[in-house]
C-alpha positions as YAML, in Angstrom:
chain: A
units: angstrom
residues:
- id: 1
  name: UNK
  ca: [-118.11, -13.12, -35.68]
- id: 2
  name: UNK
  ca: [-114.58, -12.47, -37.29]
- id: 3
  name: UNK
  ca: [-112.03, -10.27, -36.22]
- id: 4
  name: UNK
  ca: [-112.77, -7.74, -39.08]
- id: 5
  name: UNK
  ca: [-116.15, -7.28, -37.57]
- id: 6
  name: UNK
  ca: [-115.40, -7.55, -33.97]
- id: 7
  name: UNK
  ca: [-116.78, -3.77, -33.30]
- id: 8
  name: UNK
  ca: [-119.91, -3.99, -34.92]
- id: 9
  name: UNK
  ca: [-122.63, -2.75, -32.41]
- id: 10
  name: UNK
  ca: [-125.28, -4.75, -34.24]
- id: 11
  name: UNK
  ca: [-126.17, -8.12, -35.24]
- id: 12
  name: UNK
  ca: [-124.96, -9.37, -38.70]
- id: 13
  name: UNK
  ca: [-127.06, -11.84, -39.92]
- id: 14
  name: UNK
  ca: [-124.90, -14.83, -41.87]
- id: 15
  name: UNK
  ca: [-125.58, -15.54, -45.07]
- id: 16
  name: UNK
  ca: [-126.57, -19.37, -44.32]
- id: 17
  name: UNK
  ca: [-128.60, -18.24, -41.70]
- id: 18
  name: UNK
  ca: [-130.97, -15.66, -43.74]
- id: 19
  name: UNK
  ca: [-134.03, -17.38, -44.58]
- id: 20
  name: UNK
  ca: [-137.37, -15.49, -46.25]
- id: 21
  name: UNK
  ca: [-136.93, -11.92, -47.89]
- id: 22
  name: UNK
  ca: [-133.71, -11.66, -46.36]
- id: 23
  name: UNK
  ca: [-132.01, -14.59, -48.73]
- id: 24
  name: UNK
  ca: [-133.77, -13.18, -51.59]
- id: 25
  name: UNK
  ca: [-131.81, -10.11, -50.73]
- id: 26
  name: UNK
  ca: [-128.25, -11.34, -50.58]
- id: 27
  name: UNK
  ca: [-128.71, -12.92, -53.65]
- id: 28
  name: UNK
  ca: [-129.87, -9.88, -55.13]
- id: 29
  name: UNK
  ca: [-126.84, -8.22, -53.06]
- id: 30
  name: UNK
  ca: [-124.59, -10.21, -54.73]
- id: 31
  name: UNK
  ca: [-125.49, -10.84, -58.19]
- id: 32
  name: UNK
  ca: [-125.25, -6.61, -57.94]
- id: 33
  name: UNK
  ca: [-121.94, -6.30, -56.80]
- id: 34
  name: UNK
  ca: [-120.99, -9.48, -58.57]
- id: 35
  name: UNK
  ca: [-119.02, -10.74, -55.17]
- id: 36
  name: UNK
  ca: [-119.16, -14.43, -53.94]
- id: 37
  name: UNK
  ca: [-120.12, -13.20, -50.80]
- id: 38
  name: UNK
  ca: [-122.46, -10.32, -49.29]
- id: 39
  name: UNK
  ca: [-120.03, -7.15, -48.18]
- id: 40
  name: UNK
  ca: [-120.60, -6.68, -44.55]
- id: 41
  name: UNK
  ca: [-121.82, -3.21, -45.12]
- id: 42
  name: UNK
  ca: [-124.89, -4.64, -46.64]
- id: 43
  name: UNK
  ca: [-124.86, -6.83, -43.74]
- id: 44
  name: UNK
  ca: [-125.17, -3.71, -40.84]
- id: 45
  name: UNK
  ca: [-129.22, -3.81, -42.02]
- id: 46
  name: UNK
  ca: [-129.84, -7.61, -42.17]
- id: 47
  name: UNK
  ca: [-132.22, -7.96, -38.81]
- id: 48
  name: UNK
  ca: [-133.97, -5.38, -40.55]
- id: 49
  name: UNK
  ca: [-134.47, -6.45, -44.45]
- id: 50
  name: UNK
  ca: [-137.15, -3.21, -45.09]
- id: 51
  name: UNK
  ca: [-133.94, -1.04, -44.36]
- id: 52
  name: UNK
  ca: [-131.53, -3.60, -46.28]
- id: 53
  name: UNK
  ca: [-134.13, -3.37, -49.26]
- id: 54
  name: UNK
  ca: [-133.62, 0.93, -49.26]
- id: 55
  name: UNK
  ca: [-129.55, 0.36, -49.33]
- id: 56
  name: UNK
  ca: [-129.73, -2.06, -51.92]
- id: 57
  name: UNK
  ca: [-131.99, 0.28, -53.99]
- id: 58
  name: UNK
  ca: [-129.91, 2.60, -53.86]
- id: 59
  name: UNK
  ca: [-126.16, 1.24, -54.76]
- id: 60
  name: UNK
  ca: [-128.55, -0.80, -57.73]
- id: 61
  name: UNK
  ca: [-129.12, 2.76, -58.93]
- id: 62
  name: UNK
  ca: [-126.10, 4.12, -58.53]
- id: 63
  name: UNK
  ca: [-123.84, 1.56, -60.25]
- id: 64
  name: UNK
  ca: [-125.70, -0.66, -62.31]
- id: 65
  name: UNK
  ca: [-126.24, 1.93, -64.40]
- id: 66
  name: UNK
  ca: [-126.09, 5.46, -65.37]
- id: 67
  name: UNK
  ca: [-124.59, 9.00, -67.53]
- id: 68
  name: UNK
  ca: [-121.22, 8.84, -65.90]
- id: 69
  name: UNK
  ca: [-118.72, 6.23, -66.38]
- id: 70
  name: UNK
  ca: [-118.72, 3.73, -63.87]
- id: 71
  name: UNK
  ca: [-115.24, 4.60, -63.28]
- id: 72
  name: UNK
  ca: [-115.88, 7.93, -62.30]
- id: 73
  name: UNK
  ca: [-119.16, 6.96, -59.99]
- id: 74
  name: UNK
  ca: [-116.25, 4.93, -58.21]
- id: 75
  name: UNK
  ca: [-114.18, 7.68, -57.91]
- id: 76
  name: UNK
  ca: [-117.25, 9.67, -56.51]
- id: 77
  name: UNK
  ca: [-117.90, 6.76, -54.20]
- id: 78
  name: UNK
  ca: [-114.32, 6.56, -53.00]
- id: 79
  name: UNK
  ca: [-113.50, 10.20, -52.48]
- id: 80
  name: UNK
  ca: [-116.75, 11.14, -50.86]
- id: 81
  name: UNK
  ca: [-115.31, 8.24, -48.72]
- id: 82
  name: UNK
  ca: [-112.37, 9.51, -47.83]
- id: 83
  name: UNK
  ca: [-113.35, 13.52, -47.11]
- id: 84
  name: UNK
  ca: [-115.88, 11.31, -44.43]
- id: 85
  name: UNK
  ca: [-112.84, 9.48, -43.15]
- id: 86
  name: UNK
  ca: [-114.34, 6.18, -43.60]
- id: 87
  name: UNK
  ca: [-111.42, 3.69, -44.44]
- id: 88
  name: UNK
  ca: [-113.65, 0.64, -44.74]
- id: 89
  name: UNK
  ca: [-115.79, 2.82, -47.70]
- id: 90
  name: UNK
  ca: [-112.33, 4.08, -49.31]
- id: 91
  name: UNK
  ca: [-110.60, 0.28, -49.85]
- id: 92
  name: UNK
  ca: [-113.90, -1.01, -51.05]
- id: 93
  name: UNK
  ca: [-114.34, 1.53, -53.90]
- id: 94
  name: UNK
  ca: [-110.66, 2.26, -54.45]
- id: 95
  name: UNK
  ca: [-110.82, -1.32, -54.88]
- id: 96
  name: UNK
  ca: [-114.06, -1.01, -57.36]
- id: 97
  name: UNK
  ca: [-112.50, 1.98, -59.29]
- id: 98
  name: UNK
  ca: [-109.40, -0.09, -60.31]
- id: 99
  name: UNK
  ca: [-111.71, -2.94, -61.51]
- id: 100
  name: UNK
  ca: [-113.72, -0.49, -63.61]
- id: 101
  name: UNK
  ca: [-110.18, 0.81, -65.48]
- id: 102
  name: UNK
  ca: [-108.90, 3.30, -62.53]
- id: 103
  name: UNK
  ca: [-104.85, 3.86, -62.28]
- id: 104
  name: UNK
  ca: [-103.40, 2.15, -59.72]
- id: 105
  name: UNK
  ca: [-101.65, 5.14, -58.73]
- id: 106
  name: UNK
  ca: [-104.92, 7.06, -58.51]
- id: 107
  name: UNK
  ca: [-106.55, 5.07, -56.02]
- id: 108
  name: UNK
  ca: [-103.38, 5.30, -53.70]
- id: 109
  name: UNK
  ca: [-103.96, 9.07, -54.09]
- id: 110
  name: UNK
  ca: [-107.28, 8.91, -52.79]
- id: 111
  name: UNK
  ca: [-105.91, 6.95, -49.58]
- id: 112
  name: UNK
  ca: [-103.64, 10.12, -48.91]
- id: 113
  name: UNK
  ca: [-105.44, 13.24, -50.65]
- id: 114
  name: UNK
  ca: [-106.00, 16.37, -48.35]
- id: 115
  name: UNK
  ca: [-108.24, 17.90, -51.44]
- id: 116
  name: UNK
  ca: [-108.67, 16.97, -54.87]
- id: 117
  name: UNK
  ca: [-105.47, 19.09, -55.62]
- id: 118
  name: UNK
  ca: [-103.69, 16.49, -54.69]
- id: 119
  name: UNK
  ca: [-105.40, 13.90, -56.82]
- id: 120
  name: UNK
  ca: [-103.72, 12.91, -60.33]
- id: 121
  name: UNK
  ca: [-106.66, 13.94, -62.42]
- id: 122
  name: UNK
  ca: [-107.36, 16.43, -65.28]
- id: 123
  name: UNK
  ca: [-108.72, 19.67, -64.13]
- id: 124
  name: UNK
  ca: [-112.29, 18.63, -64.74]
- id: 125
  name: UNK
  ca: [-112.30, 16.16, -62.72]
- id: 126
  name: UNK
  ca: [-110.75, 18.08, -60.40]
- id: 127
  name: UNK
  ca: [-113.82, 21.26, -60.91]
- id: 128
  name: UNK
  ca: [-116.42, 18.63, -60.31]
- id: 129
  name: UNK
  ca: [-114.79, 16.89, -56.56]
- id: 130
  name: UNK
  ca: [-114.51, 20.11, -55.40]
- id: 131
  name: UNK
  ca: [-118.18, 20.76, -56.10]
- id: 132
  name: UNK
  ca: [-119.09, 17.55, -54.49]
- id: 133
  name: UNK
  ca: [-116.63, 18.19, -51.32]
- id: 134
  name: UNK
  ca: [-118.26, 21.05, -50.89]
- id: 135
  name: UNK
  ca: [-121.62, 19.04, -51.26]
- id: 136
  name: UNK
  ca: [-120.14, 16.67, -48.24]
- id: 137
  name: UNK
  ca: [-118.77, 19.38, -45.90]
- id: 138
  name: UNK
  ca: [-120.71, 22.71, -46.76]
- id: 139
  name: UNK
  ca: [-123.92, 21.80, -48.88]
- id: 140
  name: UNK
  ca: [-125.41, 25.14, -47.90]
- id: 141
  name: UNK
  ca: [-122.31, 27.14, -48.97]
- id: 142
  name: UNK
  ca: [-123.50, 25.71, -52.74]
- id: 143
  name: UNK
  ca: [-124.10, 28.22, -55.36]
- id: 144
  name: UNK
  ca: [-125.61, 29.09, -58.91]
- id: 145
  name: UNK
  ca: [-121.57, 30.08, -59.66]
- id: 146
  name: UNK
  ca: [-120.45, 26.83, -58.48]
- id: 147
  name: UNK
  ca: [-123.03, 24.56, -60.33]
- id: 148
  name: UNK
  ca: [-122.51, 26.87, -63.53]
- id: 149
  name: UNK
  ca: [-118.79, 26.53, -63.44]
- id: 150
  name: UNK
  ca: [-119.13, 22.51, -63.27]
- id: 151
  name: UNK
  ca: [-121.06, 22.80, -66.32]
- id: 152
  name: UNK
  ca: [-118.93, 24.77, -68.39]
- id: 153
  name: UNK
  ca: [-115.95, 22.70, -67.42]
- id: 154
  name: UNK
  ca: [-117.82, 19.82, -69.38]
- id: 155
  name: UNK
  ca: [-120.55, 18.28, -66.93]
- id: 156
  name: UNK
  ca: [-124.23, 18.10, -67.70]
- id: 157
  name: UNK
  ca: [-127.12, 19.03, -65.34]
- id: 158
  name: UNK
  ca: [-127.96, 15.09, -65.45]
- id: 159
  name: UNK
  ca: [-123.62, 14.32, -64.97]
- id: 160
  name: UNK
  ca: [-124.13, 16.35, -62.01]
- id: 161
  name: UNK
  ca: [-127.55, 15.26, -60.38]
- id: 162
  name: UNK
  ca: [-125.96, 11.51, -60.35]
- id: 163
  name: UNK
  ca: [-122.87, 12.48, -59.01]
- id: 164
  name: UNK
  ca: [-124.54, 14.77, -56.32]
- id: 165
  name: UNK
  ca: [-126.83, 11.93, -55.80]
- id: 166
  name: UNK
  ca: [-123.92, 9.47, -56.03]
- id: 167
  name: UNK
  ca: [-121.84, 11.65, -52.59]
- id: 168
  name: UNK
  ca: [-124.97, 11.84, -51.06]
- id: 169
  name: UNK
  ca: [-125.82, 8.56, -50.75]
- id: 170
  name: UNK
  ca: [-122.07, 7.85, -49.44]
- id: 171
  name: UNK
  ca: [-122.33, 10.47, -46.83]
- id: 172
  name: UNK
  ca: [-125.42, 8.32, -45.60]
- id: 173
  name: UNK
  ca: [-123.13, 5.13, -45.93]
- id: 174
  name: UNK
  ca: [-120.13, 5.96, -44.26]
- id: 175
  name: UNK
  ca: [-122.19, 7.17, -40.98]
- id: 176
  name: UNK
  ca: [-123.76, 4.03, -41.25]
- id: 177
  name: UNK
  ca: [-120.42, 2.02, -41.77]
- id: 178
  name: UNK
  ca: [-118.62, 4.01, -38.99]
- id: 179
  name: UNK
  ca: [-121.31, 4.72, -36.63]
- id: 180
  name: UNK
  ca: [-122.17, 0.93, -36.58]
- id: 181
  name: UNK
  ca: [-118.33, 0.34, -35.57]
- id: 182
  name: UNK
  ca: [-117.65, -1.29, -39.09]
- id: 183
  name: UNK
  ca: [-115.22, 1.36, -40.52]
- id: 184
  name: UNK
  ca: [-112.62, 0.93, -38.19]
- id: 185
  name: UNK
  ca: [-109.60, 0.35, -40.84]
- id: 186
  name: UNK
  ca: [-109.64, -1.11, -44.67]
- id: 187
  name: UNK
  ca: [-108.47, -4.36, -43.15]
- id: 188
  name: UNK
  ca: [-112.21, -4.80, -42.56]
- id: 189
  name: UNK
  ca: [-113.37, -4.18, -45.84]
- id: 190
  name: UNK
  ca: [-113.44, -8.06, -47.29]
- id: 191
  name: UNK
  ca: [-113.44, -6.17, -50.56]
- id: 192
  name: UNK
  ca: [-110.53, -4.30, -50.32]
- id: 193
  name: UNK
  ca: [-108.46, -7.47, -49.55]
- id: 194
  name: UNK
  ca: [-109.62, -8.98, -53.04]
- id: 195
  name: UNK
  ca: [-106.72, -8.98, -55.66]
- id: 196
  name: UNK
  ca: [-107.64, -6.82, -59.00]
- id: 197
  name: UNK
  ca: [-108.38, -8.56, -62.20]
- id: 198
  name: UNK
  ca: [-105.65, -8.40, -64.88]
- id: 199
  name: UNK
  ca: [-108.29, -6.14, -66.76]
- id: 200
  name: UNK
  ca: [-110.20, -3.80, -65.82]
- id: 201
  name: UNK
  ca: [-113.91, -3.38, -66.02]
- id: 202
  name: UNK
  ca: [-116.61, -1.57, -68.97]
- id: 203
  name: UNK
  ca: [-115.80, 2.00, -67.76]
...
């Protein structure tokens, strides 16, 4: 086991040790993120390739396709990361969001943001990570008024059900990232240590 996943309080499983269902689903891991390697987060459920198959299901549905810009599904994915404190989450999909067209300068933000105030985009943006702060910290607090206000800043009802869907399924990854004793800095996010390609991503 490598330094960067010295506090893991499970077994990963090595990729040319996975035999069966379990090889099928690295490959599938990978040809999904389009990494030459399987992320370690994906690696936390790999004695157990039921729960592995659930994960994979759902980043598949959240980024290989959808109504919002894969840009912004980043920026959902890294934010939602960084209001749960997870820094392995936040370098992956800061990482992510500059590959799919993000500013530079914007996923710095994120590392540093206290709210989405503080982040340097428009004011829509801004309407619809408040919403989905709120969807992290107080999900109960949620209103008609906040929903409505999302959509007459410019967001759909089908914008907004993938990006609610979209935090939620972070705020199940993170716990899983840092409970397992994988999110203990970005230095452990493989991902995050990957240079950015000279151009960006379809956004």
């Amino acid at each position: 086991m490598d330094d960067a996943t010295a506090t893991v309080r499970v077994r990963l499983i090595a990729e040319e040790e996975a035999d069966g269902r379990l090889a099928e689903l690295y490959d599938e891991v990978k040809k999904a993120t389009a990494l030459p390697f399987v992320p370690d987060m994906f690696r936390l459920a790999s004695t157990r390739p039921d729960l592995l198959e659930v994960i994979l299901s759902g980043y598949k549905g959240i980024f290989l396709d959808g109504v919002l810009p894969r840009q912004t599904r980043e920026l959902i994915a890294a934010w939602t990361s960084k209001v749960n404190q997870c820094s392995y989450c936040v370098g992956t999909h800061s990482f992510f969001l500059q590959v799919f067209g993000g500013p530079e300068e914007l996923a710095q933000a994120i590392a540093t943001a206290e709210s989405p105030e503080d982040l340097p985009v428009d004011d829509r943006t801004k309407v619809l990570l408040r919403l989905l702060t709120r969807l992290s910290r107080e999900p109960y607090k949620i209103t008609d008024a906040d929903w409505h206000q999302a959509m007459e800043s410019g967001w759909s009802s089908e914008d907004l059900l993938e990006g609610f869907f979209t935090t939620a399924l972070f705020n199940f990854i993170t716990r899983m990232v840092d409970g397992l004793g994988l999110g203990t800095s970005v230095a452990a996010s493989r991902i995050s240590q990957q240079e950015v390609p000279a151009s960006g991503g379809d956004t």
